[in-house]
KOLMARLUM-218499 format. One record per residue (C-alpha): residue in three letters; x, y, z. Coordinates in steps of 0.02 Angstrom, whole numbers, plus 50000, padded with zeros to 5 digits. Example, Ala and Ser with C-alpha at 12.3 -4.5 7.8 and 13.67 -1.06 7.14 Angstrom:
# KOLMARLUM-218499
ALA506154977550390;SER506844994750357;
This chain:
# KOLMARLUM-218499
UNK502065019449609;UNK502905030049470;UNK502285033549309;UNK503525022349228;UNK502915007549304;UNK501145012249260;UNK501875012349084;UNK502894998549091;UNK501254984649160;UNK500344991049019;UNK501904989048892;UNK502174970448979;UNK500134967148948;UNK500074971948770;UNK501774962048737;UNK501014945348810;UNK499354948448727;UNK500284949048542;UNK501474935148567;UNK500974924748707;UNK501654916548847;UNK503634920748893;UNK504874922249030;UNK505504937849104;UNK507034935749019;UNK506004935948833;UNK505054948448890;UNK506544959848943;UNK507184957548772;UNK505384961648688;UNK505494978148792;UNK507024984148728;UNK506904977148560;UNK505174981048499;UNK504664996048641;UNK506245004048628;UNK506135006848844;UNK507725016648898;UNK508005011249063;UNK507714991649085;UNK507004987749245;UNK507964974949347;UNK507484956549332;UNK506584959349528;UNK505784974449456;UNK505154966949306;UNK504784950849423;UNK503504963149535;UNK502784968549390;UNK502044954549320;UNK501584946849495;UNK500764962349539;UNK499654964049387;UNK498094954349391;UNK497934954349196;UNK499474940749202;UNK499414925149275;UNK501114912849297;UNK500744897549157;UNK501874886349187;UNK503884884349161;UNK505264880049048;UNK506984873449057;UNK508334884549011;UNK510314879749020;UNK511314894049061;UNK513214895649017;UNK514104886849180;UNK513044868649121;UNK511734871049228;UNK509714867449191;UNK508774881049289;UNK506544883449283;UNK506164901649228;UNK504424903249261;UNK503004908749107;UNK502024921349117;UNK500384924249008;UNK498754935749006;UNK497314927049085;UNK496484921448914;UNK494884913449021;UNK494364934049055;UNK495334941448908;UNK494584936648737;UNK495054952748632;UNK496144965348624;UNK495004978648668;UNK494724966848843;UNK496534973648918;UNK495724990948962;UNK494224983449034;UNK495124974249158;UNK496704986549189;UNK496794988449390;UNK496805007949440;UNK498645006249490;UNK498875005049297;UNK497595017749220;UNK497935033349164;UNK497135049949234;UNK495885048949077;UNK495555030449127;UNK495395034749285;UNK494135046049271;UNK493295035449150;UNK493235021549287;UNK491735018349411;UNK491745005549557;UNK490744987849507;UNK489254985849653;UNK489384967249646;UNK491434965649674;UNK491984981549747;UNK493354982949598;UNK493614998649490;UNK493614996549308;UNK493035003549154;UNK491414994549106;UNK491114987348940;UNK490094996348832;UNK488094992748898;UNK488794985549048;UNK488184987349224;UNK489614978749284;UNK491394975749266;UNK492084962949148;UNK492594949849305;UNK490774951049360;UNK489994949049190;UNK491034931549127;UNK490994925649330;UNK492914921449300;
């Protein structure tokens, strides 16, 4: 995976953490508006990103008319609020695939689950294995 992807699931967490659930389209326009990212990644790009980060979860959908008349579903996507309860939570459940190399070296593999993480602070184990999500 390149390095701008890395960036860009972090960017896409942080966005749905401030301003909750939204479809690709919103978020697209969140990433150039407010993160000022260069080169947009295509609608299946941005699609693989938030299916393939385990920090967002698919919420529901929502109605949208496009321009020809017709009513099309764009699905939501949110950050799994059931593990994620602060801000602080995002790095404690980031997947390696989206750490950086300081995060990375930060990170140690949870006996229980098998997953690397970075453990919360006095933790044993990872934040999955500690609220049993």
């Amino acid at each position: 995976m390149s390095a701008n992807n890395r960036r860009l699931r972090r960017i896409v967490a942080e966005i749905l953490w401030k301003h909750g659930a939204m479809s690709r389209n919103t978020l697209a326009d969140y990433l150039q508006n407010e993160r000022g990212v260069r080169e947009m990644p295509s609608s299946t790009s941005l699609s693989s990103i938030l299916s393939k980060n385990v920090q967002i979860i698919q919420v529901g959908s929502e109605k949208v008319l496009k321009a020809n008349g017709v009513r099309t579903k764009h699905a939501l996507f949110d950050i799994r609020r059931d593990l994620i309860r602060r801000h602080e939570e995002l790095l404690y459940t980031r997947p390696p695939s989206c750490m950086t190399l300081y995060e990375k070296k930060k990170s140690q593999r949870c006996a229980p689950c098998g997953r690397t993480r970075i453990f919360p602070p006095e933790s044993g184990v990872c934040l999955h294995c500690e609220r049993e999500v």
